[in-house]
C-alpha positions in Angstrom: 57.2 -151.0 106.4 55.0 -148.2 107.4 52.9 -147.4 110.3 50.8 -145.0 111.6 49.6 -145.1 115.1 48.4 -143.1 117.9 51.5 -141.4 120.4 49.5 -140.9 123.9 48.8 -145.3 124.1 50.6 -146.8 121.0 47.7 -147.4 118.8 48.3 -148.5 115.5 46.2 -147.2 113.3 47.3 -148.4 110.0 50.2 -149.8 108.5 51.8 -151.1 104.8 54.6 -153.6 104.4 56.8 -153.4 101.7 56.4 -155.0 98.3 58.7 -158.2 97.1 62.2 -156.3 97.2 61.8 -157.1 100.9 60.1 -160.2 101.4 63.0 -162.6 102.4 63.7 -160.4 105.4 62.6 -161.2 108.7 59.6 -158.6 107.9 57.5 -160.1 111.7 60.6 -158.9 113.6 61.4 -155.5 111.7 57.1 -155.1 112.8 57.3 -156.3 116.5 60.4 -153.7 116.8 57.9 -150.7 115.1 55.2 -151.2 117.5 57.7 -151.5 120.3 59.1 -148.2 119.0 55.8 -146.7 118.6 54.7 -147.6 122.4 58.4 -145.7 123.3 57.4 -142.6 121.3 54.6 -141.8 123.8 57.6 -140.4 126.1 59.2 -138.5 124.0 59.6 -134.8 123.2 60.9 -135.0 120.2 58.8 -134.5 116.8 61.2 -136.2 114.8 64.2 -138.8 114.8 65.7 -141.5 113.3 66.4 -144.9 115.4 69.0 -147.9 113.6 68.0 -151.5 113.3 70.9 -153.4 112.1 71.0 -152.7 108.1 67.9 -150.7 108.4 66.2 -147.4 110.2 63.2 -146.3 111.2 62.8 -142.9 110.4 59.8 -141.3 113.0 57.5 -138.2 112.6 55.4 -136.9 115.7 52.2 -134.8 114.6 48.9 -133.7 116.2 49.5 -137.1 119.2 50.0 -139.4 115.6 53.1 -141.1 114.9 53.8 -141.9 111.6 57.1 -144.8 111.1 59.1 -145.6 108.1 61.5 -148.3 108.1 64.1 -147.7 105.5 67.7 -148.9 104.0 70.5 -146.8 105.9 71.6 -145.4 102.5 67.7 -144.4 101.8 68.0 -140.3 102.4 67.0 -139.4 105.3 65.1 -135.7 103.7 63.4 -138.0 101.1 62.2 -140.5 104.1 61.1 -137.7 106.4 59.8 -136.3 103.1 57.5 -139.5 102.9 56.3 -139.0 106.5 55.2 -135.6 105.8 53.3 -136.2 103.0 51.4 -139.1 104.3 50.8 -137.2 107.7 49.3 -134.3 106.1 46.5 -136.6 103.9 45.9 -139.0 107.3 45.3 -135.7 108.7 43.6 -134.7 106.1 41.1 -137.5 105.9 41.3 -138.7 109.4 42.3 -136.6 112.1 39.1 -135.7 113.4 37.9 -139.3 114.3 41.8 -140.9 115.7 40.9 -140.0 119.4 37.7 -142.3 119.1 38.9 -145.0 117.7 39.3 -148.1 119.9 40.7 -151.2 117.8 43.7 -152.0 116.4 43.9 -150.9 112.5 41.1 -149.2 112.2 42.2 -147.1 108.8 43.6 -149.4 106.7 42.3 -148.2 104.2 44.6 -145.8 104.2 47.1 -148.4 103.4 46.3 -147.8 99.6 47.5 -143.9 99.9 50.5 -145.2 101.8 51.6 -147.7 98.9 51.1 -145.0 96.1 53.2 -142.8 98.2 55.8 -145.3 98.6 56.2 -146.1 94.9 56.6 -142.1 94.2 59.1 -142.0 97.0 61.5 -145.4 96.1 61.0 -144.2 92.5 64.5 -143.3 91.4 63.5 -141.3 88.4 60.6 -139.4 91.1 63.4 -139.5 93.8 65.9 -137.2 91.2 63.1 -134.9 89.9 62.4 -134.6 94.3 66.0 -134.2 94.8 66.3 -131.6 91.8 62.8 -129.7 93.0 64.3 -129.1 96.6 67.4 -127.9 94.8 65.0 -125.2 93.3 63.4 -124.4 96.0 66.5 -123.5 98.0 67.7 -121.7 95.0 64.0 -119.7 95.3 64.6 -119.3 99.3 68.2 -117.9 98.7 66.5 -115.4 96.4 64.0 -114.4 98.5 66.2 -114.2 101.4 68.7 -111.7 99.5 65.9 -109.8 98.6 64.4 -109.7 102.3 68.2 -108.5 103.0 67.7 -105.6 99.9 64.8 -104.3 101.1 65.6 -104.3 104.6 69.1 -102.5 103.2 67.0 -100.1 101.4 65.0 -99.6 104.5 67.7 -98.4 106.0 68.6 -96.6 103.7 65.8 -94.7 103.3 65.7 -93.8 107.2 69.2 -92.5 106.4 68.0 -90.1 104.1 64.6 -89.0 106.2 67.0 -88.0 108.9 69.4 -86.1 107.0 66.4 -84.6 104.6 64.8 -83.5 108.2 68.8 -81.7 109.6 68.8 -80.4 106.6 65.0 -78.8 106.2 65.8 -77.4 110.0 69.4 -76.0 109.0 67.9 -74.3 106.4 64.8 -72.7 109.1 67.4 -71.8 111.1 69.6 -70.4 108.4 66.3 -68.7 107.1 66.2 -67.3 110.4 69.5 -65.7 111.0 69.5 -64.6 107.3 66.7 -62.0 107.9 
């Protein structure tokens, strides 16, 4: 179950449910407790949390005054899920943002619901969940490289002051041995 709705009233704006792998579950209670949830949300400060529901979570991500809600397994990874909520706030945003405050009924882009599904798949994937897994290993690999090399440069910055000062004692030693020599 996704849904996307607006934070200042609790407007859902559009929502997904999940494909067979779920469909014996009590799916009408897991969505009366996500638009509960979303109504609570208009209160808090937080951007971004998790809330338990028996053998499942909702994972929730707060962004421009829209919620977007993911209802997962406990052992689905909670980076991959927030992950998910990212990428499918930045194209509602993308496609949407500018006409959210308007809208009046319930569901009014479910269009959007297609986007959602295509995201899902990607995301339960397990072969496009390992390559995710193994391209955020690479990219903290690339942030620890650029981080030591922030570190080098500031090192050689320092370095470099180092040398100015003593290249500057030692230009007016040399004036003032200049000085006394004559």
């Amino acid at each position: 179950l996704t849904l996307i709705g607006r934070s200042r009233d609790g407007l859902p704006l559009s929502a997904s449910t999940q494909d067979d792998q779920q469909a014996d579950r009590d799916l009408a209670e897991y969505q009366s407790q996500a638009k509960s949830l979303l109504k609570r949300l208009k209160d808090q400060a937080l951007t971004m949390g998790s809330v338990e529901s028996g053998p499942m979570v909702f994972h929730y991500f707060v962004e421009d005054g829209i919620c977007y809600l993911a209802l997962c397994e406990r052992n689905f990874s909670r980076r991959l899920a927030f992950n998910y909520l990212e990428d499918i706030a930045k194209e509602f945003s993308r496609e949407h943002l500018s006409s959210v405050a308007e809208v009046r009924r319930p569901y009014a882009f479910m269009e959007f619901e297609t986007y959602i599904n295509k995201a899902k798949k990607t995301y339960q994937d397990s072969r496009a969940r390992r390559h995710l897994t193994k391209l955020n290993d690479e990219l903290q690999d690339v942030q620890k490289i650029m981080v030591q090399n922030i570190e080098d440069v500031l090192q050689r910055g320092e370095n470099i002051s180092t040398l100015d000062t003593k290249a500057s004692t030692l230009s007016s030693m040399s004036k003032k041995y200049r000085s006394v020599a004559r």
